[in-house]
N, C-alpha and C positions, 0 to 999 in steps of 0.2 A: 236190771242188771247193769252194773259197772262197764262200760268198755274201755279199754285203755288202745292210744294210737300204736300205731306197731312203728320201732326207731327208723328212720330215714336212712337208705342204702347210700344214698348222695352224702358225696363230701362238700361240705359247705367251704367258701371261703372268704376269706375278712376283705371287705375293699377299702385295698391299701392307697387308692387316688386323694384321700383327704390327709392322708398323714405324709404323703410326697409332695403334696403341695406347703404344706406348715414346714417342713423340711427345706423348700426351696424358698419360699418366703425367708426364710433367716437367713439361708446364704446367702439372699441378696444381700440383708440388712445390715449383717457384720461384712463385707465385701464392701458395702458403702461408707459404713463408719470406720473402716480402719483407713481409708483415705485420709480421714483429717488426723490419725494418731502420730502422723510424721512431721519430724521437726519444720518449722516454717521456713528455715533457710538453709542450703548446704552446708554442712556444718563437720568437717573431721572429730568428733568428738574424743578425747583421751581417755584411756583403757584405765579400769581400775578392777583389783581383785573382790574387794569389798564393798563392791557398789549393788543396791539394791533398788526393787522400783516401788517406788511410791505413789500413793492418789495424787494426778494432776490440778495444782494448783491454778487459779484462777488470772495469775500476770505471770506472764513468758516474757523473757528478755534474753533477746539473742543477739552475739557478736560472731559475727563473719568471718572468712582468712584475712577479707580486704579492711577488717576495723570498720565494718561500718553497724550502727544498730537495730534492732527493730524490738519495738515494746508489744506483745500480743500482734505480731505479723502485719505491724508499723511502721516501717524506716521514721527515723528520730535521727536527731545527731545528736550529740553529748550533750550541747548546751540545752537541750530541750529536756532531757531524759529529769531531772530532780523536779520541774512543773510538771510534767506528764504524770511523773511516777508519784508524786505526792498524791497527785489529784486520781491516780487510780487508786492507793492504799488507803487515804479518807474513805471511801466507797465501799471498802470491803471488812470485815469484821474478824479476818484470819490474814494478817499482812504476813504470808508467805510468797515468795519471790521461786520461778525456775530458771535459771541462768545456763544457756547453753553458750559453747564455748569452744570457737575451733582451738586446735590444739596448734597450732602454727600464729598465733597471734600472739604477740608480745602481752608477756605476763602483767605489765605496769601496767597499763588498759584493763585487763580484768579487776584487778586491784582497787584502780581506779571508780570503775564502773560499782563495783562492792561496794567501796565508800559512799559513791552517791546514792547507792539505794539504801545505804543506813541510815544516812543522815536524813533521806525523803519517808521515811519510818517502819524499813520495812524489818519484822523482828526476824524470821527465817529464810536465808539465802538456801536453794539446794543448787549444788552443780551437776551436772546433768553430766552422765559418764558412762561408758559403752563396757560390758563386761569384757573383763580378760579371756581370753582364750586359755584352758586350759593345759599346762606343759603335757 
């Protein structure tokens, strides 16, 4: 004769310890990597309505309040930056460029600085710019 088990009175429960630990593993992980998401130098960056974000490009070029530069979180000065920046765009096979940009820095320096990274071959310049606030 057949016997069948008779259901269990006991409520059973899931042990939730492996999936609080997978849980806390990633908040470490993203808690460690958004450290390196921020700009390499203090930078006041200038407000735009239209500005959206894009995958991070491979050369960062940043200019300070003080004028000074840094190529991928390099101080360079100017006369360096067309060697440097040549010899990183050789290397790379998508010469896109991120140019952060305090906002208190004399417009002719950025200008500037945009020429010489045309001319060292880079084809897309993006500038880097902080959403507007909302009226």
């Amino acid at each position: 004769m057949l016997e069948f088990l008779t259901p269990s009175k006991k409520r059973k429960w899931l042990d939730l310890t492996p999936m609080i630990d997978v849980v806390f593993l990633l908040l470490i992980f993203f808690m460690l990597t958004s450290i390196y998401a921020k700009p390499m130098m203090p930078v006041s960056l200038p407000e735009s309505e239209t500005s959206t974000v894009q995958e991070e490009p491979e050369i960062t070029l940043g200019i300070s309040s003080d004028g000074s530069l840094s190529l991928n979180s390099q101080n360079i000065t100017i006369d360096q930056l067309y060697e440097r920046l040549s010899g990183l765009l050789d290397r790379h096979r998508e010469k896109n460029i991120r140019l952060i940009a305090d906002k208190q820095i004399h417009f002719g320096l950025v200008i500037n600085v945009m020429d010489i990274a045309k001319k060292a071959g880079a084809d897309n310049i993006a500038v880097v710019t902080e959403k507007k606030a909302a009226l």
